[in-house]
C-alpha positions, 0 to 999 in steps of 0.5 A: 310118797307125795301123793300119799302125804297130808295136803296141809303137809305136802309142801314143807315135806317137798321142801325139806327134801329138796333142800337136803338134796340139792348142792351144799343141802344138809345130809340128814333131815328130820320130819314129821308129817301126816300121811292119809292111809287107805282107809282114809284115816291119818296118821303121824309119820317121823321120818329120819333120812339121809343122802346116800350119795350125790352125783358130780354137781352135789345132788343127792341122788340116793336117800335112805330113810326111816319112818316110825309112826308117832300117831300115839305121841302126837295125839298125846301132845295135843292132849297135853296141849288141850290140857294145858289151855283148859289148866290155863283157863281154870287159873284165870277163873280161879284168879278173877275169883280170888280178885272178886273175893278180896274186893268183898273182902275189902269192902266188908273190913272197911265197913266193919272197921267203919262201924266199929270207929263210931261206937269206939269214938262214942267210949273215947270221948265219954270216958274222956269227958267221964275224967276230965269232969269227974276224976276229983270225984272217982275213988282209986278204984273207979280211975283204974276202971276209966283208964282201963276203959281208956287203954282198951280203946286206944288199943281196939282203935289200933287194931281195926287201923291195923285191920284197915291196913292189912286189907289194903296190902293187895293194892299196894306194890311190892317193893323189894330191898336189901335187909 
Protein backbone atom coordinates (compact mmCIF):
# COMPACT_ATOMS: atom_id res chain seq x y z
CA UNK A 1 0.00 0.00 0.00
CA UNK A 2 2.81 2.14 1.08
CA UNK A 3 4.89 1.66 -1.59
CA UNK A 4 2.24 2.14 -4.26
CA UNK A 5 0.99 5.62 -2.40
CA UNK A 6 2.50 9.17 -3.61
CA UNK A 7 5.93 9.86 -2.18
CA UNK A 8 4.69 13.54 -1.26
CA UNK A 9 1.89 11.29 0.42
CA UNK A 10 3.44 8.65 2.24
CA UNK A 11 4.24 10.07 5.31
CA UNK A 12 0.56 11.73 6.66
CA UNK A 13 -0.90 8.39 4.91
CA UNK A 14 1.60 6.33 7.65
CA UNK A 15 0.37 8.49 9.83
CA UNK A 16 -3.00 8.66 10.21
CA UNK A 17 -3.09 4.90 10.07
CA UNK A 18 -1.03 4.85 12.92
CA UNK A 19 -2.81 6.90 14.64
CA UNK A 20 -6.13 5.12 14.26
CA UNK A 21 -4.36 2.16 15.13
CA UNK A 22 -2.50 2.71 17.99
CA UNK A 23 -4.08 2.38 21.87
CA UNK A 24 -7.04 4.84 22.75
CA UNK A 25 -6.36 5.85 18.44
CA UNK A 26 -9.80 6.86 16.71
CA UNK A 27 -11.73 3.83 15.04
CA UNK A 28 -12.42 5.64 11.65
CA UNK A 29 -10.07 7.56 9.55
CA UNK A 30 -10.69 9.42 6.43
CA UNK A 31 -8.30 10.38 3.78
CA UNK A 32 -7.39 11.38 0.79
CA UNK A 33 -4.16 10.47 -1.32
CA UNK A 34 -2.47 9.84 -4.44
CA UNK A 35 -1.51 6.82 -5.53
CA UNK A 36 1.02 5.94 -8.65
CA UNK A 37 -0.81 3.26 -10.72
CA UNK A 38 1.39 1.11 -13.07
CA UNK A 39 1.19 3.07 -16.00
CA UNK A 40 2.88 5.68 -14.08
CA UNK A 41 0.04 7.99 -13.92
CA UNK A 42 -1.72 9.57 -10.58
CA UNK A 43 -4.71 9.41 -9.25
CA UNK A 44 -6.83 10.62 -6.26
CA UNK A 45 -7.77 7.97 -4.02
CA UNK A 46 -10.36 8.66 -0.68
CA UNK A 47 -9.98 6.14 1.65
CA UNK A 48 -12.70 5.57 4.58
CA UNK A 49 -11.47 3.04 6.99
CA UNK A 50 -12.23 1.56 10.06
CA UNK A 51 -10.39 -0.82 13.21
CA UNK A 52 -12.18 -3.97 13.27
CA UNK A 53 -10.83 -5.25 16.26
CA UNK A 54 -7.95 -4.48 18.74
CA UNK A 55 -5.92 -6.86 20.71
CA UNK A 56 -5.53 -6.74 24.60
CA UNK A 57 -3.09 -3.34 24.62
CA UNK A 58 -5.73 -1.38 22.28
CA UNK A 59 -3.92 -2.09 19.02
CA UNK A 60 -6.06 -2.28 16.01
CA UNK A 61 -5.33 -5.33 14.56
CA UNK A 62 -7.82 -5.72 11.88
CA UNK A 63 -9.10 -2.76 9.39
CA UNK A 64 -11.75 -2.76 6.89
CA UNK A 65 -11.77 0.06 4.35
CA UNK A 66 -13.00 1.69 1.55
CA UNK A 67 -11.33 3.42 -1.24
CA UNK A 68 -13.10 5.40 -4.17
CA UNK A 69 -11.23 7.31 -6.68
CA UNK A 70 -12.03 11.09 -6.39
CA UNK A 71 -9.39 11.82 -9.43
CA UNK A 72 -12.22 13.69 -11.36
CA UNK A 73 -13.58 15.82 -8.23
CA UNK A 74 -9.75 16.68 -7.22
CA UNK A 75 -8.82 17.76 -10.79
CA UNK A 76 -12.06 19.70 -10.40
CA UNK A 77 -11.34 21.39 -7.35
CA UNK A 78 -8.04 22.72 -8.90
CA UNK A 79 -9.75 23.78 -11.68
CA UNK A 80 -12.12 25.90 -9.58
CA UNK A 81 -9.28 26.85 -7.51
CA UNK A 82 -7.12 28.05 -10.62
CA UNK A 83 -10.53 29.82 -11.60
CA UNK A 84 -10.83 31.39 -8.46
CA UNK A 85 -7.05 32.90 -8.56
CA UNK A 86 -7.72 33.99 -12.38
CA UNK A 87 -11.33 35.79 -11.15
CA UNK A 88 -9.21 37.23 -8.28
CA UNK A 89 -6.84 38.48 -10.53
CA UNK A 90 -9.29 39.77 -13.31
CA UNK A 91 -11.12 42.12 -10.24
CA UNK A 92 -7.85 43.65 -9.14
CA UNK A 93 -7.25 44.47 -12.82
CA UNK A 94 -10.47 45.83 -13.29
CA UNK A 95 -10.13 47.41 -9.61
CA UNK A 96 -6.70 49.34 -10.73
CA UNK A 97 -8.75 50.22 -13.89
CA UNK A 98 -11.80 51.69 -12.50
CA UNK A 99 -9.01 53.81 -9.68
CA UNK A 100 -7.25 54.94 -12.84
CA UNK A 101 -10.28 55.86 -14.75
CA UNK A 102 -11.84 57.97 -11.47
CA UNK A 103 -8.32 59.72 -11.02
CA UNK A 104 -9.01 61.04 -14.99
CA UNK A 105 -12.04 61.35 -13.88
CA UNK A 106 -11.23 63.83 -11.37
CA UNK A 107 -8.53 65.59 -12.92
CA UNK A 108 -10.98 66.37 -16.05
CA UNK A 109 -14.22 67.85 -13.67
CA UNK A 110 -11.31 69.74 -11.82
CA UNK A 111 -10.17 71.25 -15.05
CA UNK A 112 -13.35 71.87 -16.26
CA UNK A 113 -14.73 73.20 -13.32
CA UNK A 114 -11.66 75.45 -13.23
CA UNK A 115 -12.05 76.57 -16.89
CA UNK A 116 -15.71 77.17 -16.66
CA UNK A 117 -15.18 79.60 -13.01
CA UNK A 118 -12.93 81.95 -14.94
CA UNK A 119 -15.54 83.12 -17.75
CA UNK A 120 -18.61 82.59 -14.97
CA UNK A 121 -16.26 85.24 -12.67
CA UNK A 122 -15.97 87.32 -16.09
CA UNK A 123 -20.27 87.28 -16.33
CA UNK A 124 -20.58 88.05 -12.37
CA UNK A 125 -18.50 91.05 -12.06
CA UNK A 126 -19.71 92.75 -15.60
CA UNK A 127 -22.79 92.25 -14.78
CA UNK A 128 -22.52 93.37 -11.39
CA UNK A 129 -20.33 96.29 -12.59
CA UNK A 130 -23.28 96.60 -15.47
CA UNK A 131 -25.99 97.28 -12.27
CA UNK A 132 -24.04 99.16 -9.91
CA UNK A 133 -23.04 101.89 -12.88
CA UNK A 134 -25.73 101.57 -15.04
CA UNK A 135 -29.12 100.39 -13.14
CA UNK A 136 -30.67 104.20 -12.92
CA UNK A 137 -30.42 103.94 -16.54
CA UNK A 138 -31.64 100.20 -17.40
CA UNK A 139 -35.49 100.13 -18.60
CA UNK A 140 -37.53 97.56 -16.43
CA UNK A 141 -37.01 95.28 -19.07
CA UNK A 142 -33.13 95.76 -19.41
CA UNK A 143 -32.93 95.13 -15.00
CA UNK A 144 -34.82 91.44 -15.45
CA UNK A 145 -32.34 90.73 -18.10
CA UNK A 146 -29.30 91.64 -15.93
CA UNK A 147 -30.88 89.71 -12.90
CA UNK A 148 -31.66 87.23 -14.76
CA UNK A 149 -27.92 87.23 -16.11
CA UNK A 150 -27.03 87.44 -12.42
CA UNK A 151 -29.41 84.59 -11.01
CA UNK A 152 -28.02 82.19 -13.65
CA UNK A 153 -24.62 82.39 -12.54
CA UNK A 154 -25.02 82.14 -9.16
CA UNK A 155 -26.54 79.09 -10.09
CA UNK A 156 -23.93 77.56 -12.98
CA UNK A 157 -21.40 78.78 -9.91
CA UNK A 158 -23.05 76.30 -7.80
CA UNK A 159 -23.68 73.54 -9.82
CA UNK A 160 -19.94 73.19 -10.99
CA UNK A 161 -19.36 73.55 -6.82
CA UNK A 162 -21.69 71.07 -6.83
CA UNK A 163 -19.80 69.04 -9.68
CA UNK A 164 -16.30 69.64 -7.75
CA UNK A 165 -17.96 68.15 -4.71
CA UNK A 166 -19.27 64.93 -6.11
CA UNK A 167 -15.78 64.30 -7.77
CA UNK A 168 -14.18 64.07 -4.61
CA UNK A 169 -16.80 61.80 -2.77
CA UNK A 170 -14.37 58.65 -3.62
CA UNK A 171 -11.53 60.36 -1.50
CA UNK A 172 -13.67 60.95 1.33
CA UNK A 173 -14.55 58.15 4.19
CA UNK A 174 -17.60 56.58 4.34
CA UNK A 175 -19.13 57.55 7.43
CA UNK A 176 -22.29 55.67 8.78
CA UNK A 177 -25.00 56.92 11.45
CA UNK A 178 -28.26 56.43 12.54
CA UNK A 179 -30.95 58.10 10.43
Amino acid sequence: FMDATHIDDRERSNAIINQSIAPGGPDQYIFDFRILYPDKSIHWLNVIGVVIERNSQGEGIKLRGFINDVTDRKQAEEEVKILNQSLELKVKERTAQLQAMNKELETFTYSVSHDLKAPLRGIEGYSKLLVDLYKPKLNEEAQAFVDTIRSSSLQMSQLIDDLLDYSRLDRSQLVLGPI
